[in-house]
N, C-alpha and C positions, 0 to 999 in steps of 0.2 A: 816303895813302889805304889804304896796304895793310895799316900798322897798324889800322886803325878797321875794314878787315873781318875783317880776322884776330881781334882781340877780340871783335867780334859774333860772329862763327863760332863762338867757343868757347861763348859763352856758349847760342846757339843749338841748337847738337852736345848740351849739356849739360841743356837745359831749353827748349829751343824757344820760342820768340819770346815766350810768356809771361815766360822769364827774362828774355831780353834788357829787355822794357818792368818786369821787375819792379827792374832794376839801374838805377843812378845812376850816369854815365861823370864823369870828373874837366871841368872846365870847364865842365857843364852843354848838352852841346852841343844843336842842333837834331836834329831826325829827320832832315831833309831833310839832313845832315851823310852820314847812314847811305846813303839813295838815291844823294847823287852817290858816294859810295865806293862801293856796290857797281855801278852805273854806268860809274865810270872804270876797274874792273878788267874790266870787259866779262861782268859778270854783268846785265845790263839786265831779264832778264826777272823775277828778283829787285828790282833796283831798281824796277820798275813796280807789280809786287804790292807791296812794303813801301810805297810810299809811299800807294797804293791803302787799305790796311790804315792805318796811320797814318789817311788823312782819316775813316776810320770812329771816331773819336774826339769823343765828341759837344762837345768843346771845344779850344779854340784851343790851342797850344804846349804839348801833352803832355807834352813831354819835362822840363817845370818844376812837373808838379803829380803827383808818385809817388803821394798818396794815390788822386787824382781816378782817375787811371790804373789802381792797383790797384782801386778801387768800381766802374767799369766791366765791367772783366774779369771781375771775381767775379758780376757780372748778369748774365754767357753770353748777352751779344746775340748767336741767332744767325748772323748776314753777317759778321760780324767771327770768331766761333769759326771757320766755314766755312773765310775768307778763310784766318785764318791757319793753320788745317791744310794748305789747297794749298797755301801758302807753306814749311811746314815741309818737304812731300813732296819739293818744289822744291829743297831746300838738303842735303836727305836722300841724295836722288837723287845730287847730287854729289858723286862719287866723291874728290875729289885736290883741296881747294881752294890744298893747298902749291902744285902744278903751276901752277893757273889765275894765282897771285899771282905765281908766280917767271918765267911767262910776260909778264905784264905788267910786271916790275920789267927785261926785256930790250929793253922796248919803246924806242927812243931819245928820246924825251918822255915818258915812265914818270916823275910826282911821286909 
């Protein structure tokens, strides 16, 4: 888990969530890959908005059609821009995600 937010993170840090949906992770994984990881590391309220964001996707399992995904985003549905600005603010806002991960990797059921 803490790989998979650690690489979201960068990529987000780097280009905010537009990146993240404009990138292609190795094994194709689901979104809902991304929610329960930021979830398990006790980021929740991130995980509620991202998954929130994802279902504003006017199609089923975004994470397998980068075009679909990119013709979306480039049509500035507003709810979805909105969403994912207070989301980026959210991720912005956190200061130490090193701290937040290396906290959970102490936890004694920490996967």
């Amino acid at each position: 888990m803490v790989v998979i937010v650690y690489s979201a993170w960068g990529l987000i840090e780097n280009g905010g969530f537009q990146y993240l949906f404009e990138s292609n992770f190795p094994g194709d994984p689901s979104y809902d890959t991304f929610t329960q990881a930021f979830n398990s590391v006790g980021l929740t309220d991130i995980a509620l908005r991202f998954s929130k964001l994802v279902s504003l996707f006017p199609f089923d399992e975004p994470h397998k059609f980068p075009r679909k995904r990119q013709e979306f985003i480039d049509s500035q549905p507003s709810s979805f821009i909105a969403l994912m600005a207070e989301l980026e603010d959210l991720v912005y806002a956190h200061k130490n995600i090193e701290k937040t991960l290396n906290s959970f990797l102490q936890m004694p059921d920490a996967s």
